[in-house]
C-alpha positions as CSV (number, residue, x, y, z in Angstrom):
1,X,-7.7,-39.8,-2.6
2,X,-11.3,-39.0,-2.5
3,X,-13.2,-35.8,-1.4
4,X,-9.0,-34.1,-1.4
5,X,-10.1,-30.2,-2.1
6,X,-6.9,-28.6,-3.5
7,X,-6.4,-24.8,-4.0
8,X,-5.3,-23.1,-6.8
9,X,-6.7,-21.3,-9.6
10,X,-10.3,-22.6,-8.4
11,X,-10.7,-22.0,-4.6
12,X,-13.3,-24.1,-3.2
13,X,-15.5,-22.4,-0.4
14,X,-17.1,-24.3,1.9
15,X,-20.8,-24.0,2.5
16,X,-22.5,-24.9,5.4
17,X,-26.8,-25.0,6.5
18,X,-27.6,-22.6,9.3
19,X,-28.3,-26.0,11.7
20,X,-24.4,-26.8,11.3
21,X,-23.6,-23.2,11.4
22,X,-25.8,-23.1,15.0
23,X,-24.7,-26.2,16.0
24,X,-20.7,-26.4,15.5
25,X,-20.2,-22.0,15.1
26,X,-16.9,-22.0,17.3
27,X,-15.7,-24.7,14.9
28,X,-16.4,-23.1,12.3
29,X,-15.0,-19.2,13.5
30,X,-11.8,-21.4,13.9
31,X,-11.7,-22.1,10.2
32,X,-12.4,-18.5,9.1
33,X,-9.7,-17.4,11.8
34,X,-7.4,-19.6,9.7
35,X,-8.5,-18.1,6.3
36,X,-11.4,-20.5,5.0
37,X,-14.2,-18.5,3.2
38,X,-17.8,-19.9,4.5
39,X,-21.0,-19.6,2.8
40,X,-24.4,-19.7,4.6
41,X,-27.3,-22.1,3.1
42,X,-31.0,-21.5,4.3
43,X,-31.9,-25.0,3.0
44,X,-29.4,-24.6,-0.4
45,X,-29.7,-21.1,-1.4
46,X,-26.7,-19.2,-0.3
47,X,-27.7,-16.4,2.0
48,X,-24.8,-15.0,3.5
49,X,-20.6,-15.1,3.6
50,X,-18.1,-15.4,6.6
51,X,-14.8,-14.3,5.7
52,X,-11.7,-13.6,7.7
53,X,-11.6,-9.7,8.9
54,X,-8.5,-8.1,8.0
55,X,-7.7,-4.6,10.0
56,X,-6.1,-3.1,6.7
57,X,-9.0,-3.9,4.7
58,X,-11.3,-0.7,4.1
59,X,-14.8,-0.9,4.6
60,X,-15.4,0.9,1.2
61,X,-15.2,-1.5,-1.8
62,X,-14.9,0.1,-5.2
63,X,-14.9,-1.7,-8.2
64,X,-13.7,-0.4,-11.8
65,X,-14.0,-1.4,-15.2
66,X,-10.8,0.4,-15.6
67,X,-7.8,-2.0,-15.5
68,X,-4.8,-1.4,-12.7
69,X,-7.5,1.1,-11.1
70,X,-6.4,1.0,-7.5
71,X,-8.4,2.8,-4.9
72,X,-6.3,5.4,-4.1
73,X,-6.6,5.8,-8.7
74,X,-10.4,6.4,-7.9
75,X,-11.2,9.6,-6.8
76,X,-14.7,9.8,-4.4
77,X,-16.4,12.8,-5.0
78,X,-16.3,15.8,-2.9
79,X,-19.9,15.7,-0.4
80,X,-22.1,17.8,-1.0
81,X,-23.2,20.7,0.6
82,X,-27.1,21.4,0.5
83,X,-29.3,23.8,2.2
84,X,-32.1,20.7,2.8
85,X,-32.6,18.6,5.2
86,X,-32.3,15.1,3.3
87,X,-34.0,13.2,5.4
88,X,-37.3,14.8,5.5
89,X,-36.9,15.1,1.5
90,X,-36.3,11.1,2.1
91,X,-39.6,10.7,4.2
92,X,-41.7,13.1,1.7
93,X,-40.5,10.5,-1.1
94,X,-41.4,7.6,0.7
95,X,-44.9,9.3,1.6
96,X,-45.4,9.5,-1.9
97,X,-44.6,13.3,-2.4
98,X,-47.1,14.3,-0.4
């Protein structure tokens, strides 16, 4: 059986160039739809992902060093609360401190 792509401990992605991506995208929106993972080639450098959206996912990815950490184990900090407006401090930085 040749070219058989089996899934197990290795999960093969399948990449595709932006022409194929342009040229055949409901095709391949039908394979995310059914759980494929696709990576996006500008010539062969991977550029970008296509994965299937999931409604319970969160937006907010957290990753630990600590094992078992769960998300709801990880406590976000509380915001906080300054008398400054950030985004002129932002524009002063990016001004050079001027």
């Amino acid at each position: 059986m040749k070219d058989m792509t089996t899934r197990d401990y290795h999960i093969v992605m399948k990449r595709v160039r932006i022409a194929d991506l342009k040229a055949r995208l409901s095709a391949h929106l039908r394979e995310v739809r059914e759980g494929e993972v696709i990576t996006v080639l500008d010539r062969d450098t991977p550029i970008a992902r296509i994965v299937p959206h999931r409604e319970a996912e969160s937006l907010l990815t957290v990753r630990s060093k600590r094992r078992g950490a769960t998300l709801q184990s990880l406590r976000l900090p509380p915001p906080l609360s300054v008398d400054v407006d950030v985004v002129e401090l932002l524009l002063e930085d990016r001004r050079g401190g001027r």
